[in-house]
C-alpha angles and dihedrals in degrees: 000000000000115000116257123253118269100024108122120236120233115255124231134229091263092055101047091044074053097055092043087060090047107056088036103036097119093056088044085051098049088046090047091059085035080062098044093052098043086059101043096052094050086053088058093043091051088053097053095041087057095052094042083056095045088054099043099054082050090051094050082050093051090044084050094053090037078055107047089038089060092038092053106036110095102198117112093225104028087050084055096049089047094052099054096039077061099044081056096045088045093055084046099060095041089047088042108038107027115171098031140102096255085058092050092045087047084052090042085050098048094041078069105048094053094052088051083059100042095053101054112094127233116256123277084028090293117179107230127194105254093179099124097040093065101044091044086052085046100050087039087062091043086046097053088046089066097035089076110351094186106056130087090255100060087054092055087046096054083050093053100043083052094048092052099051077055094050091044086059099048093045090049091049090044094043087224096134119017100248092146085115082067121101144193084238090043087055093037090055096057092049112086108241087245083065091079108044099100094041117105097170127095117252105223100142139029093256085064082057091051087044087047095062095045086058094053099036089055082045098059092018111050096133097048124114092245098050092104088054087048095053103053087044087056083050099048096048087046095054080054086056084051093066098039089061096033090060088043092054103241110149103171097047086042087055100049091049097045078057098052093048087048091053087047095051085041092053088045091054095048096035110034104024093151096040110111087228092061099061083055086056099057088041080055097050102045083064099053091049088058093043085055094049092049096055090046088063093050093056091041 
């Protein structure tokens, strides 16, 4: 029996998907060239990406041969040409490919070159201010940490700033090299303010500073190859916090940081039992258990 007239038929899924095009077609339209033009511009960015990588691994082996070329050229004037020739190209690559491993390998370079400087003494034995040497050589290894904080580079940089702050201290106590234009703010302006979230501790001297960065480097880096040596320098400026507070009289703050250098020298000895640091660790340790008995039998 034929239908009658005027009964609607029931649509199927290809006509509705029909209608629904229809009606939206525009908006259909304007995400389909949203789409288009996404994908057109990563592939762009992939592209460039690609040749900025390409280029900058070809800039990092040029600084290496400028490097070697003035390090190994023996002639007065031709050693001087070659050096500055270096000192431009390195300011090239930083200013040109920031954020790559060609600018963290020209800061690294010139981190190097300005410590060659800074330790040579003045002549006559001539004490010369090296306060800007150190600081330069300070902000170049923070600056190579955030160049590229995720490759093996930035690690050994972080090392290096901490280590510095470190070196600054000892200098300005030992009078070796005049720093005394150096300052806590000089140094605190260079961290980034990240640096000290995970830090509890005042910060009263520059070797907090120092203590401040291997928190926070076995905080980002515990995988790296330098983490045991982190961590017993993390130990060793805390047992210097240790005195500090002991002498100041603070029992409650001693105590929490005597705990925290015995669970670092506990983590080196499970984890890291080969490791040569290590061995330093339980020296270490030893020592603070006979200092503590010691101090037990004053108080007795």
């Amino acid at each position: 029996m034929n239908k009658a007239h005027g009964t609607e038929t029931k649509l199927g899924f290809g006509d509705k998907l029909a209608q629904v095009i229809q009606k939206n077609r525009f908006l259909i339209f304007l995400v389909t060239i949203a789409i288009i033009v996404g994908l057109v511009f990563f592939l762009v960015w992939v592209t460039i990406s690609e040749q900025i990588e390409k280029s900058s691994t070809q800039k990092a082996e040029e600084l290496q041969e400028r490097y070697d070329k003035w390090k190994n050229e023996y002639d007065t004037e031709k050693n001087k040409q070659y050096k500055q020739e270096l000192v431009d190209f390195i300011e090239t690559v930083i200013d040109e490919y920031p954020n790559t491993l060609a600018c963290q390998r020209a800061l690294f370079t010139r981190f190097y070159m300005t410590r060659e400087d800074a330790l040579v003494e003045g002549e006559g034995g001539e004490k010369q201010d090296k306060s800007q040497a150190w600081l330069s050589m300070l902000d170049d290894m923070l600056q190579a940490v955030k160049a590229n904080p995720h490759s093996y580079l930035a690690e050994m940089a972080l090392y290096n700033a901490a280590v510095i702050i470190e070196e600054i201290d000892y200098y300005q106590k030992e009078g070796t090299y005049l720093l005394d234009r150096i300052t806590q703010d000089d140094v605190r302006e260079l961290i980034a303010e990240e640096t000290f979230k995970n830090y509890e501790y005042d910060l009263e001297q520059l070797d907090d500073y120092a203590l401040a960065l291997y928190i926070y480097f076995a905080k980002t880096y515990p995988e790296a190859v330098d983490y045991p040596h982190v961590l017993l320098s993390t130990a060793r400026l805390l047992e210097t916090k240790l005195s500090q507070v002991e002498e100041k009289g603070d029992s409650d703050s001693a105590d929490q940081i005597l705990a925290r250098i015995r669970e670092i020298y506990l983590e080196l000895e499970l984890d890291f039992e080969k490791n040569d640091w290590t061995k330093i660790a339980k020296n270490r340790n030893i020592m603070l258990k006979i200092q503590e008995g010691e101090t037990e039998e004053q108080e007795e």
